[in-house]
VEXTIPA-477214 format. One line per field, with one value per residue (C-alpha): chain; x negated, y, z; residue in one letter. Coordinates in steps of 0.05 Angstrom, whole numbers, plus 5000, padded with zeros to 4 digits. Each point is the difference from the previous one (the first is absolute). Example, Ala and Ser with C-alpha at 12.3 -4.5 7.8 and 13.67 -1.06 7.14 Angstrom:
// residues 2
mol = (A, A)
X = (4754, 4973)
Y = (4910, 5069)
Z = (5156, 4987)
type = (A, S)
END
This chain:
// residues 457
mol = (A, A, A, A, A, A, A, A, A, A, A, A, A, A, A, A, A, A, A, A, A, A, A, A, A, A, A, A, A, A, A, A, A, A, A, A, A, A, A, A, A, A, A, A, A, A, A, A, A, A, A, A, A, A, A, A, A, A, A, A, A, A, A, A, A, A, A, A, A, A, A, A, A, A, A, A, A, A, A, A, A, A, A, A, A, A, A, A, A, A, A, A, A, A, A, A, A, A, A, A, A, A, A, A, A, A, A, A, A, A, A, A, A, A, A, A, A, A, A, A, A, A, A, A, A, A, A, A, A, A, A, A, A, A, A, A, A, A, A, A, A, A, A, A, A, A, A, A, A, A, A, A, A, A, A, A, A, A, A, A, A, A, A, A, A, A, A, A, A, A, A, A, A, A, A, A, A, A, A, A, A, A, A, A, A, A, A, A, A, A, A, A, A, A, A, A, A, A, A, A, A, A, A, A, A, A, A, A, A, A, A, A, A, A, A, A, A, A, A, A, A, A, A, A, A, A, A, A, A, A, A, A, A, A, A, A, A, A, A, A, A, A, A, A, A, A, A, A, A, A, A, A, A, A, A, A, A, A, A, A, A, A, A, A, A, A, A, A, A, A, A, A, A, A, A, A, A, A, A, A, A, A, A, A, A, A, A, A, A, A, A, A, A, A, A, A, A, A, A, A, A, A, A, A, A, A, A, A, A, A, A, A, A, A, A, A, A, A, A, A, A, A, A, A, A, A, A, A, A, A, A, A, A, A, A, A, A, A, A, A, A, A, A, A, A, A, A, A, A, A, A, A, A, A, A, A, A, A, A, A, A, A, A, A, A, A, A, A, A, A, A, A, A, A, A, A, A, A, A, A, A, A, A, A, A, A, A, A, A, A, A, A, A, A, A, A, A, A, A, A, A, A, A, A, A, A, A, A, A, A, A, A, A, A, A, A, A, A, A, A, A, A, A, A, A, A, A, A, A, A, A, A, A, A, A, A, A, A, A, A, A, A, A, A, A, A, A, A, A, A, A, A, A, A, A, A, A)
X = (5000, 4974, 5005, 5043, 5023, 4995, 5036, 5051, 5081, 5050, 5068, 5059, 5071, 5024, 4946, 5016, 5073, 4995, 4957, 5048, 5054, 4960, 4996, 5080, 5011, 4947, 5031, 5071, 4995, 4961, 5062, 5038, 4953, 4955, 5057, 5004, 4920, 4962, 4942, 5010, 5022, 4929, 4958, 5036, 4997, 4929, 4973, 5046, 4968, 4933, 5040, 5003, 4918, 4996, 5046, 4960, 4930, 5029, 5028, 4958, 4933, 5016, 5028, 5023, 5060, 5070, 5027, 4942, 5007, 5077, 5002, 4950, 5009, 5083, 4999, 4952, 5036, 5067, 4970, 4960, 5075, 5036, 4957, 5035, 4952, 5022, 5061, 5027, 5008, 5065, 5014, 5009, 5062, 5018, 5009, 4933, 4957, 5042, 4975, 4930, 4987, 5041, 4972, 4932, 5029, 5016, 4934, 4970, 5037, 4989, 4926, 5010, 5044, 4930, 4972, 5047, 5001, 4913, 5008, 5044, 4956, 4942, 4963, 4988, 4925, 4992, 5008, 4946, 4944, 5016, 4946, 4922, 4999, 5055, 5008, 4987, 5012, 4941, 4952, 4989, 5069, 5013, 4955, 5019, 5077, 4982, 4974, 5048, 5059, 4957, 5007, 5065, 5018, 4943, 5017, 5082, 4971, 4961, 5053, 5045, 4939, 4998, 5076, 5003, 4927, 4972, 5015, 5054, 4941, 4957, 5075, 5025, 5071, 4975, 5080, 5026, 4938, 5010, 5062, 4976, 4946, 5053, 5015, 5057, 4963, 4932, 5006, 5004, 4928, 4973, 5013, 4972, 4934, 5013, 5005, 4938, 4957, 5030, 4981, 4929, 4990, 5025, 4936, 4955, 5022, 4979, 4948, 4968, 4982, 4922, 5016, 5069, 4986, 5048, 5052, 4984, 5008, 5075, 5013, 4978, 5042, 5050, 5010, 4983, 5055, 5050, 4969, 5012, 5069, 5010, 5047, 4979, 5034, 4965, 4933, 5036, 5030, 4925, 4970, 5047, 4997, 4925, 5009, 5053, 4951, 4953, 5025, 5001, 4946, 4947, 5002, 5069, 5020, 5001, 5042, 4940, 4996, 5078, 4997, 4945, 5037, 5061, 4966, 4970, 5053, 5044, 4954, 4981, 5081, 4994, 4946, 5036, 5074, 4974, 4961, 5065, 5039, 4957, 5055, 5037, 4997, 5014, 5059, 5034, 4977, 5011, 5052, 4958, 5034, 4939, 4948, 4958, 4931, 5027, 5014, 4936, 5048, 5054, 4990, 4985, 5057, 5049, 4967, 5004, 5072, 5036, 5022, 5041, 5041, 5015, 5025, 5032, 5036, 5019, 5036, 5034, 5012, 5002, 5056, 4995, 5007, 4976, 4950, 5002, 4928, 4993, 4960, 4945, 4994, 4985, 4931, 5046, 5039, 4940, 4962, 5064, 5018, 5064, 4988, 5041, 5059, 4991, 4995, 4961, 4999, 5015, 5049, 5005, 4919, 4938, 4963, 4974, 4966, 5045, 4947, 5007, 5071, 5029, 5020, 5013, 5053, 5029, 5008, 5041, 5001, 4977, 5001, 4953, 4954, 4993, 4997, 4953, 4951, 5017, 4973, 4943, 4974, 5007, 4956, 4949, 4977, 5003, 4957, 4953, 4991, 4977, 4951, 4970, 4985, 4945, 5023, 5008, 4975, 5072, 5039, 4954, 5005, 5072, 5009, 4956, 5060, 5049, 4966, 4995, 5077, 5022, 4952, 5041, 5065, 5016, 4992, 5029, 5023, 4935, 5033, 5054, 4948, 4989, 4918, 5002, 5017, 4947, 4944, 5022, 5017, 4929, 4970, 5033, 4977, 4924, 5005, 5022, 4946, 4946, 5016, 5001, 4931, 5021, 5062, 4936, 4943, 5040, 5030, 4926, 4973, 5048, 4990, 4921, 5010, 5059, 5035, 4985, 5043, 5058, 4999, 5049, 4982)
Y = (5000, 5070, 5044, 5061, 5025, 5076, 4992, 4954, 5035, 4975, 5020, 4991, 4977, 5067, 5041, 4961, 5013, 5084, 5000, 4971, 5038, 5066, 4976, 4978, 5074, 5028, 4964, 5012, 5076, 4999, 4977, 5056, 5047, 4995, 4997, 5063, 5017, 4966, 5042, 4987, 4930, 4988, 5030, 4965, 4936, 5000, 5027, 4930, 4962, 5009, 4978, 4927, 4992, 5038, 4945, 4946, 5025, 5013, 4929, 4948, 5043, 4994, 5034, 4951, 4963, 5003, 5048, 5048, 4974, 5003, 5068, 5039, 4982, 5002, 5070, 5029, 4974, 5026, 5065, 5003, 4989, 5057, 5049, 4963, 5018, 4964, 5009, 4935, 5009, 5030, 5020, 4943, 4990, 4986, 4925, 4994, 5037, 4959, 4923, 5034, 5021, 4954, 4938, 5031, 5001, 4928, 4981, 5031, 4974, 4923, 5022, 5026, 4939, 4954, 5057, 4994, 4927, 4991, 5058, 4957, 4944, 5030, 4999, 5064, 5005, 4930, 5044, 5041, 4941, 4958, 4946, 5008, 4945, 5005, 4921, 5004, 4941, 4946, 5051, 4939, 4988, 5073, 5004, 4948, 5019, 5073, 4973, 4952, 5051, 5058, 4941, 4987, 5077, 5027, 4943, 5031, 5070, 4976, 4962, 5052, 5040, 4963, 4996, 5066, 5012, 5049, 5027, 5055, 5054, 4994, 4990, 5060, 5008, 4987, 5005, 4938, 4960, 5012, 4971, 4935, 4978, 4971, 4929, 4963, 4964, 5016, 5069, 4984, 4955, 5059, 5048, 4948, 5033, 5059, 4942, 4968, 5066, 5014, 4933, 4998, 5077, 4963, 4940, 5053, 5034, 4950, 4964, 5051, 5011, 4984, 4925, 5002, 5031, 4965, 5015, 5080, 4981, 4969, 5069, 5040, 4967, 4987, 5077, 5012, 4959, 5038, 5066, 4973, 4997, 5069, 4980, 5054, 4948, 4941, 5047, 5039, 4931, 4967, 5064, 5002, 4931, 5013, 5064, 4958, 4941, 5036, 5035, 4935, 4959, 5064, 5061, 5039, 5045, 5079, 5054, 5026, 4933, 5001, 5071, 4987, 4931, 5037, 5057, 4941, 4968, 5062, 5027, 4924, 4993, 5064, 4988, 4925, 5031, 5051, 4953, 4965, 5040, 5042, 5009, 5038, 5073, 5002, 5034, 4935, 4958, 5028, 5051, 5051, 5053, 5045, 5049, 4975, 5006, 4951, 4951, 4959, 4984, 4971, 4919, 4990, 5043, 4970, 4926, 5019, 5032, 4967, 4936, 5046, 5034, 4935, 4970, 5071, 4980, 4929, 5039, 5050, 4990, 4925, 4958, 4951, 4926, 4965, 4939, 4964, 4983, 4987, 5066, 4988, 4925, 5012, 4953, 4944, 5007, 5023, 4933, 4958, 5028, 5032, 5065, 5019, 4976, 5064, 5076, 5047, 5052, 5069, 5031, 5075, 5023, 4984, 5000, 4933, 5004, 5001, 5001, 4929, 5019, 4990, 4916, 5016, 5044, 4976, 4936, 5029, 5069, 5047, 4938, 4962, 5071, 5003, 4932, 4959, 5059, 4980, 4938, 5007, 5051, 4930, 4961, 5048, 5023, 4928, 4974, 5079, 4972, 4933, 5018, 5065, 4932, 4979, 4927, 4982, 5030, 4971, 5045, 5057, 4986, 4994, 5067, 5030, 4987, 5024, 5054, 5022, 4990, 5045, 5056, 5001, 4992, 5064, 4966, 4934, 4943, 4961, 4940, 4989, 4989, 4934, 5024, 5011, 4928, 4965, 5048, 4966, 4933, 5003, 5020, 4949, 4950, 5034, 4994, 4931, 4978, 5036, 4956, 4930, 4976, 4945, 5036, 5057, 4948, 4956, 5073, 5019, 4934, 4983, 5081, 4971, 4938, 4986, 4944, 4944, 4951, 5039, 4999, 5054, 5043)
Z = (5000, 4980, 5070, 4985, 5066, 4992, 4945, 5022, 5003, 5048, 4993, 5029, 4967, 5035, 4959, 4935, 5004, 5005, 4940, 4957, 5037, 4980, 4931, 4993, 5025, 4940, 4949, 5020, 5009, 4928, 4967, 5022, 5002, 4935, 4951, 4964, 5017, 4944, 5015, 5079, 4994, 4966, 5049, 5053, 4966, 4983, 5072, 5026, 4958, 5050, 5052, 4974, 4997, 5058, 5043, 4963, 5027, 5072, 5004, 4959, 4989, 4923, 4955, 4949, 5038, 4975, 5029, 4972, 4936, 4985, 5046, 4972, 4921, 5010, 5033, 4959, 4930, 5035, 5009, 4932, 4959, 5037, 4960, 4933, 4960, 4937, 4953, 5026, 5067, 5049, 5065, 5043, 5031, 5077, 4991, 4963, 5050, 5060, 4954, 4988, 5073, 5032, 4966, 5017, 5079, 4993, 4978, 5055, 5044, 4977, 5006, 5076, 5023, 4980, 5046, 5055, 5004, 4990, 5061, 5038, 4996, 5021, 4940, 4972, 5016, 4969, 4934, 5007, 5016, 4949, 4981, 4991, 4951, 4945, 4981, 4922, 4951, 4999, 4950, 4948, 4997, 4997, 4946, 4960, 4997, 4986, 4935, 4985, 5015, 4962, 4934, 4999, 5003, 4960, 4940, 5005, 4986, 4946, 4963, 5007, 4970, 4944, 4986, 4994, 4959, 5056, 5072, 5011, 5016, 4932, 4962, 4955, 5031, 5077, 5014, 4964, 5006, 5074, 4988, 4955, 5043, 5052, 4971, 5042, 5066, 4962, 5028, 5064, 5005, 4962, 5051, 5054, 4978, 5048, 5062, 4975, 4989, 5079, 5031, 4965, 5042, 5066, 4977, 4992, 5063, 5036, 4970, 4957, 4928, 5005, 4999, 4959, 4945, 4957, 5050, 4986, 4922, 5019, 5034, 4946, 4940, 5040, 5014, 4925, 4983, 5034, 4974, 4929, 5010, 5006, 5066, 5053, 5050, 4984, 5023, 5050, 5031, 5006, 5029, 5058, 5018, 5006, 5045, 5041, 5004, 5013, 5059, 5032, 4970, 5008, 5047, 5008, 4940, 5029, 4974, 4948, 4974, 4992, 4965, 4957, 4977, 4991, 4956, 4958, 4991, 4975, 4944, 4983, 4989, 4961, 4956, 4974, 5003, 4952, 4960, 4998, 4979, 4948, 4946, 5045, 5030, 5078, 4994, 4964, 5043, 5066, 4987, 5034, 5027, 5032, 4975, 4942, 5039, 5044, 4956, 5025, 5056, 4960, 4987, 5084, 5012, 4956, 5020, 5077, 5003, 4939, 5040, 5045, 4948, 4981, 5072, 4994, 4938, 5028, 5064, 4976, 4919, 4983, 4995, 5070, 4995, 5066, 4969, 5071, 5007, 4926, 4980, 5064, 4970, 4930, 5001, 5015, 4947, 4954, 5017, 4992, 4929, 5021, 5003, 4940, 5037, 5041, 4978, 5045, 4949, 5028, 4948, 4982, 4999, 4972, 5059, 5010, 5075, 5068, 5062, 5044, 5015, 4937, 5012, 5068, 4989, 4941, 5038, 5065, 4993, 5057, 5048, 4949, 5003, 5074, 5017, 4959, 5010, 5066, 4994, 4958, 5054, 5041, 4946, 4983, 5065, 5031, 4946, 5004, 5086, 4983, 4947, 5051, 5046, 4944, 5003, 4934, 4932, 4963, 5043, 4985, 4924, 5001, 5042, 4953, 4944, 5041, 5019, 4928, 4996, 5045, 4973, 4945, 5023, 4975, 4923, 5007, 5037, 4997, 5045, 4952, 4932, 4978, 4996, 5069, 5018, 4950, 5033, 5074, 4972, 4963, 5064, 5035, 4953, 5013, 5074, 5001, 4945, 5035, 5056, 4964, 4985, 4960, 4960, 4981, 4983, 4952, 4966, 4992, 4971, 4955, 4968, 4999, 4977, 4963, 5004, 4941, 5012, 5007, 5077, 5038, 5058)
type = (X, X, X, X, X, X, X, X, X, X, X, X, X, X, X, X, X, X, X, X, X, X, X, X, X, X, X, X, X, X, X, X, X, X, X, X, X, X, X, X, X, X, X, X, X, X, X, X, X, X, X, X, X, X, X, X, X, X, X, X, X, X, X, X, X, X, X, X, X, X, X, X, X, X, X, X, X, X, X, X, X, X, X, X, X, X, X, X, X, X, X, X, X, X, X, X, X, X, X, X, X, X, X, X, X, X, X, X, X, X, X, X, X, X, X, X, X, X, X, X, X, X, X, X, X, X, X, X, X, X, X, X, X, X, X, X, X, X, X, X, X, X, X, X, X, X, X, X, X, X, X, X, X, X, X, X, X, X, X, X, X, X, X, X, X, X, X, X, X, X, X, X, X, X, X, X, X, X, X, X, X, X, X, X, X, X, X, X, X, X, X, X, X, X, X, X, X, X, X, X, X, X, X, X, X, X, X, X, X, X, X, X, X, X, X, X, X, X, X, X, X, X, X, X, X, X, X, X, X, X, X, X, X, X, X, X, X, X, X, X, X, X, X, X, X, X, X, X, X, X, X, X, X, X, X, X, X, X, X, X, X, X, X, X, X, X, X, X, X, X, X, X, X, X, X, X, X, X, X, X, X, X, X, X, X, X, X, X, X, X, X, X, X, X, X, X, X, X, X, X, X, X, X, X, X, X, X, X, X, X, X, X, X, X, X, X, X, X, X, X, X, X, X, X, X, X, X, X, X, X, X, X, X, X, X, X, X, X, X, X, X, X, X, X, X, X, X, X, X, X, X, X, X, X, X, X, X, X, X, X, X, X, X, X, X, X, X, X, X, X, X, X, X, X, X, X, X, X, X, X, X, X, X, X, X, X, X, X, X, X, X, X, X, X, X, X, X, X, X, X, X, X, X, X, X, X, X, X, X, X, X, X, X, X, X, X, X, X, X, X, X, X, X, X, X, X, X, X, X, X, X, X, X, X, X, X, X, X, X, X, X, X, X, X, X, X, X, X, X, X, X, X, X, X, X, X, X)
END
């Protein structure tokens, strides 16, 4: 055990429970408050938006928990879209600020029940000692799955490659070969590359590169790869699973770092968006509705505050059918070939993004938008504790993924895309490989020597 007493927090249930009182009195006075103050609402809005990473660093030391995550990005994109910068945004309405707050509320108050109950126990300062040792995978068998994995992936993206004659970001029309290279359950190996170029950093994290040098060459084409596809996700996604991990697997991630990373990340965005979209002036693709000089602000404003004119859209202007649960299980029904037995479609706009709300609302309503935030509060936090106790690098991995899903809640529903579930089934499938000598050696010797007598695995 690493010896962290001076840093150690002990707090009562008593303590817990008038922060989030404070909080349910913020966001409820907001609602009535901010309404007709755009300018207001924002400055208000982004100042709370501290208060989320500031409650992380007081409690757990860290500032990349759950309730820092979903706070800070969700406030900050709320009060970002009051300015409505663009063409295509309106004036939200009462019910849509009480869904967007409120379902905000409800998340943080899944994420303070895990709080209250680790409190209650006695086992808050467990968080903050953790585990000197962090058990990895056996490194051979790492090793040796990182390069099997990194095949099967790598060989998707270069059949789909070769299907369509070159990669999306040396293609003429970026746009629609963007589009082509996504062949049906090809598409979703290729994009494996990003969880391969992640797991080879968490090797060379702990082993090092002077030894595993072939591990450094998976990282690098593996982060090529997703360059090439002109996908500022597929890069974004892999670069905060390594911040995440790394947070964990290396020294806590400060504020700078988190700025800095942020920065990057924005004119990175930037830079692919508008080699993207190079046939087209700003104006038609983000409906910019500002001063030309700040037009350099345009794609991570549109891409940051979009998803909430949508969920604005699906509240107050869209026809409402109740899908039951349908809308928040659309893997299942993607994976069992039945999706086209349900339509998800939101009718009436072009806008094609809804923030993480979007299924959850469609499904129940405003019920479905408080409580299943509710409840993934529950999840995410519970899983964010057991990986701050070091004990296993598959929970820290698998955080790391949700991690990146509730940074960008504000987009999409990341839970509810069929991707999502192949990246944690595939990791799954790593962990349990990594830990079966026998499965690993006969995958490895029959890639060596292949099989002449038409043997089977």
């Amino acid at each position: 055990m690493i010896g962290h007493s001076d840093r150690v927090s002990t707090y009562r249930p008593g303590y817990i429970l008038a922060v989030f009182g404070v909080m349910a009195a913020i966001f409820g006075t907001s609602t009535v408050f901010l309404l007709p103050l755009p300018g207001v609402a924002c400055i208000g809005l982004l100042s709370a938006a501290f208060f989320p990473l500031w409650l992380s660093k007081r409690i757990y030391k860290d500032l990349l928990s759950p309730m820092s995550l979903m706070g800070t990005v969700w406030l900050s994109a709320m009060g970002l879209a009051t300015l409505r910068l663009t063409n295509t945004q309106q004036q939200w309405g009462e019910l849509t600020w009480f869904v967007l707050l409120g379902s905000l509320f409800a998340f943080m108050g899944g994420c303070f029940t895990v709080l209250l109950v680790t409190s209650l126990r006695g086992k808050i300062h467990y968080l903050h000692l953790g585990s000197g040792h962090i058990p990895f995978w056996d490194r051979r068998r790492f090793k040796k799955t990182i390069w099997v994995f990194f095949l099967v992936c790598f060989s998707a993206y270069l059949y789909q490659a070769y299907r369509l004659g070159t990669v999306p970001i040396l293609a003429p029309n970026i746009r629609s070969a963007r589009l082509s290279f996504a062949l049906r359950y090809i598409h979703y190996l290729a994009y494996l590359v990003t969880v391969t170029g992640f797991l080879s950093y968490v090797y060379l994290r702990r082993f090092g590169l002077k030894k595993n040098i072939s591990i450094g060459l998976v990282f690098i084409l593996s982060e090529l790869a997703a360059l090439s596809m002109i996908a500022a996700g597929y890069v974004i996604f892999s670069a905060t699973l390594i911040v995440v991990a790394e947070n964990f697997v290396g020294k806590r991630i400060g504020l700078k770092v988190i700025v800095l990373t942020l920065i990057a990340m924005i004119i990175f965005f930037t830079i692919m968006i508008t080699r993207r979209e190079a046939a087209f002036s700003v104006t038609e693709v983000t409906n910019w509705d500002a001063p030309d000089q700040y037009a350099s602000f345009a794609f991570p404003y549109r891409y940051y505050t979009i998803g909430l004119e949508g969920m604005r859209f699906v509240i107050e202007d869209a026809p409402m059918h109740y899908h039951y649960g349908t809308a928040s299980l659309a893997p299942v029904w993607a994976f069992t070939l039945t999706k086209d037995y349900f339509d998800f479609q939101v009718y009436g706009t072009n806008l094609v993004v809804f923030t993480y709300l979007s299924p959850f609302y469609q499904d129940f309503g405003v019920p479905g938008a408080l409580l299943l935030p509710f409840g993934l509060g529950v999840f995410s936090t519970f899983l964010y504790q057991y990986a701050l106790l070091r004990r296993s690098i598959f929970v820290i991995v698998i955080y790391s993924v949700v991690a990146y899903n509730l940074l960008f809640a504000f987009f999409v529903n990341h839970f509810t895309r069929p991707v999502t579930w192949v990246v944690f089934a595939s990791l799954f499938l790593f962990d349990r490989v990594c830990h079966s000598q026998k499965t690993i050696s006969r995958l490895t010797e029959r890639m060596t020597y292949p099989s002449t007598n038409g043997g089977t695995l």
